[in-house]
C-alpha positions in Angstrom: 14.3 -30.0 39.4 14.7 -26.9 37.3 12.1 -24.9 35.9 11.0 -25.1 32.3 11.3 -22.2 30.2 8.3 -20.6 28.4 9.2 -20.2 24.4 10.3 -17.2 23.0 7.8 -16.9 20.3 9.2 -13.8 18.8 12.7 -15.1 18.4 13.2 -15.2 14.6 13.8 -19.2 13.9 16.7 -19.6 10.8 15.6 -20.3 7.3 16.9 -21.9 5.0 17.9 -20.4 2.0 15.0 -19.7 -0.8 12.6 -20.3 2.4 9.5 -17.7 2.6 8.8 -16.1 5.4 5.4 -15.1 6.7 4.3 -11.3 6.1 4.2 -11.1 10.0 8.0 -11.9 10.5 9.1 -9.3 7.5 7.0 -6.5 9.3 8.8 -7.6 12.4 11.9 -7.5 11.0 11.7 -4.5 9.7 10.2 -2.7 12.8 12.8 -3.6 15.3 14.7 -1.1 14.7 17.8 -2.5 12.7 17.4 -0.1 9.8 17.5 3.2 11.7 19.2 5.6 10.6 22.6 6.6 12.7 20.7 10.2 13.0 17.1 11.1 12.8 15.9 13.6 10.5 15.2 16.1 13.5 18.0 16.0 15.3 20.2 16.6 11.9 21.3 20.5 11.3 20.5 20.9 7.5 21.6 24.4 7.6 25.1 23.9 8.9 26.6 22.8 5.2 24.5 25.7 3.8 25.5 28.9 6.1 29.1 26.9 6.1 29.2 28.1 2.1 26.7 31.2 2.6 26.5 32.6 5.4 24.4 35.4 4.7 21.0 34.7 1.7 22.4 37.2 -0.8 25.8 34.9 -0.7 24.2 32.4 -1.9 22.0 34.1 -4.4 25.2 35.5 -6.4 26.7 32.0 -6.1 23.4 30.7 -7.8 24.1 33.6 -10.4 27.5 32.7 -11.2 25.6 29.1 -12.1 26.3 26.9 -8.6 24.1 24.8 -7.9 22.7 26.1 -4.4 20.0 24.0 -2.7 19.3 22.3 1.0 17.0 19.3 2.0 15.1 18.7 4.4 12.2 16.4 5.5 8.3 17.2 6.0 5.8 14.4 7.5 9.2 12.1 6.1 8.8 13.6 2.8 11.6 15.2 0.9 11.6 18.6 0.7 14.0 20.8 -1.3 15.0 24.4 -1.3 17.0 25.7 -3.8 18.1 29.2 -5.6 17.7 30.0 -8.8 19.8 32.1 -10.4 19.8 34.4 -13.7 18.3 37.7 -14.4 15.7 37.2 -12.2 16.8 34.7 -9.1 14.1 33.1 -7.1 13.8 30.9 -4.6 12.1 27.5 -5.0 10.3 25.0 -2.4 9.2 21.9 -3.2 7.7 19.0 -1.8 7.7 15.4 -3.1 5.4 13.1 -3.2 5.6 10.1 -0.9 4.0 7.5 0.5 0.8 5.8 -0.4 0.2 8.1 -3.1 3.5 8.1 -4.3 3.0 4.2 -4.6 -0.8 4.5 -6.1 0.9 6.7 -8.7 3.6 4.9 -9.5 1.5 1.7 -9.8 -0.7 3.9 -12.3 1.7 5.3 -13.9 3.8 1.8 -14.8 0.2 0.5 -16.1 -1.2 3.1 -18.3 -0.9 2.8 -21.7 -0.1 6.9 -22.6 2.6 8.1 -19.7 2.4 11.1 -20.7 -1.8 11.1 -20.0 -1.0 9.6 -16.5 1.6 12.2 -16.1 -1.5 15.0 -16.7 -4.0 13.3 -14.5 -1.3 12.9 -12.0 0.0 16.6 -12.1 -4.1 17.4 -12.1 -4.9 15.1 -8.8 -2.1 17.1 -7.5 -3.4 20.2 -8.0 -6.7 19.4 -6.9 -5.7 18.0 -3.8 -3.3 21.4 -2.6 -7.2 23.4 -3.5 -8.6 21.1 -1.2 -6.1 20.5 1.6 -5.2 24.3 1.5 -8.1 26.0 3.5 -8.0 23.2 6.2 -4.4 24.4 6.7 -4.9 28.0 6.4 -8.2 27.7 8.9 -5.5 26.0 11.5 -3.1 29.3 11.5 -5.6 31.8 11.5 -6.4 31.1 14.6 -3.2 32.3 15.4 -2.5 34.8 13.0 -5.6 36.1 11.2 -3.9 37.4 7.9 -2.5 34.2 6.9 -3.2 33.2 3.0 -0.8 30.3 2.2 1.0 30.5 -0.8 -0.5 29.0 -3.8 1.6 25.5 -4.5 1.9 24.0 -7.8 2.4 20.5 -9.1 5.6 19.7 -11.0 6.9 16.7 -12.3 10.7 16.3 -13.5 12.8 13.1 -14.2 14.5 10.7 -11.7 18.4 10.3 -12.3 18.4 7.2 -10.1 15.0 5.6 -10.7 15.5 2.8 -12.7 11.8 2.2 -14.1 11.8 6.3 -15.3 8.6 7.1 -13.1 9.4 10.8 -12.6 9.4 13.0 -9.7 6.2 14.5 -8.8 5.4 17.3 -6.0 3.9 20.5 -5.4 6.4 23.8 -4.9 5.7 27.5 -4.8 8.5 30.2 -6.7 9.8 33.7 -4.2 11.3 36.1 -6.7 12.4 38.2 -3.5 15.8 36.8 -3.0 17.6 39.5 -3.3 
């Protein structure tokens, strides 16, 4: 007589159209790995497009001069982080880090729901800041025990508009300005 099989209670079962599912088969669904990215963030080279154009920093700075756009992304804690030159009379080099994650969400959700956007775009920009004073000594204290000089570099919050965020809730971060990029 053959043996009966045990159940597969993970297997997804098939729904019918319109059916809901239970919040513990979306978060498996989403976790088994289906929606990985061909290439992690890690493993990607984001300077290779960038010293492909300029290969040496003051290349890039005269491009920025001439008015290119010159910029490279990367990824911190899987937040978006941007590098770019700016270019003029004065060129500088600009790092900035989004906002992501829970508090990109809790501000978002405040942000939709407040009467005066522009108020919520303050207090945001002022959590911001207030959070960087608070964080920043925690972070320093870690690399001075290495390297007993280190003074991070003062961040500061920014907000600037979304070109493919369909409810306008604008870009928020913190970045930091190097005028020596020439």
């Amino acid at each position: 007589m053959p043996k009966k099989r045990k159940k597969d209670r993970k297997a997804r079962t098939r729904r019918e159209p319109g059916q809901a599912a239970t919040v513990a088969e979306v978060e498996e669904f989403l976790d088994d790995g289906e929606w990985a990215e061909p290439e992690a963030d890690e493993d990607r080279d984001i300077f290779l497009g960038f010293t492909q154009n300029y290969p040496t920093p003051a290349d890039a700075v005269q491009a920025a001069c001439a008015g290119e756009q010159v910029e490279w992304h990367g990824r911190v804690e899987g937040g978006l982080m941007r590098h770019r030159v700016l270019g003029g009379e004065n060129p500088v080099v600009e790092q900035a880090v989004f906002m992501d994650g829970f508090l990109a969400s809790a501000s978002c959700c405040g942000w939709l729901q407040a009467q005066d956007t522009a108020k919520a775009e303050r207090g945001i920009l002022t959590t911001l800041a207030e959070l960087h004073e608070n964080c920043r000594p925690v972070l320093e204290a870690e690399i001075r025990t290495i390297r007993a000089d280190y003074r991070a570099k003062e961040l500061h919050p920014f907000t600037e508009e979304s070109a493919d965020e369909p409810l306008a809730f604008p870009r928020f971060g913190l970045r930091c300005r190097c005028s020596r990029a020439r």
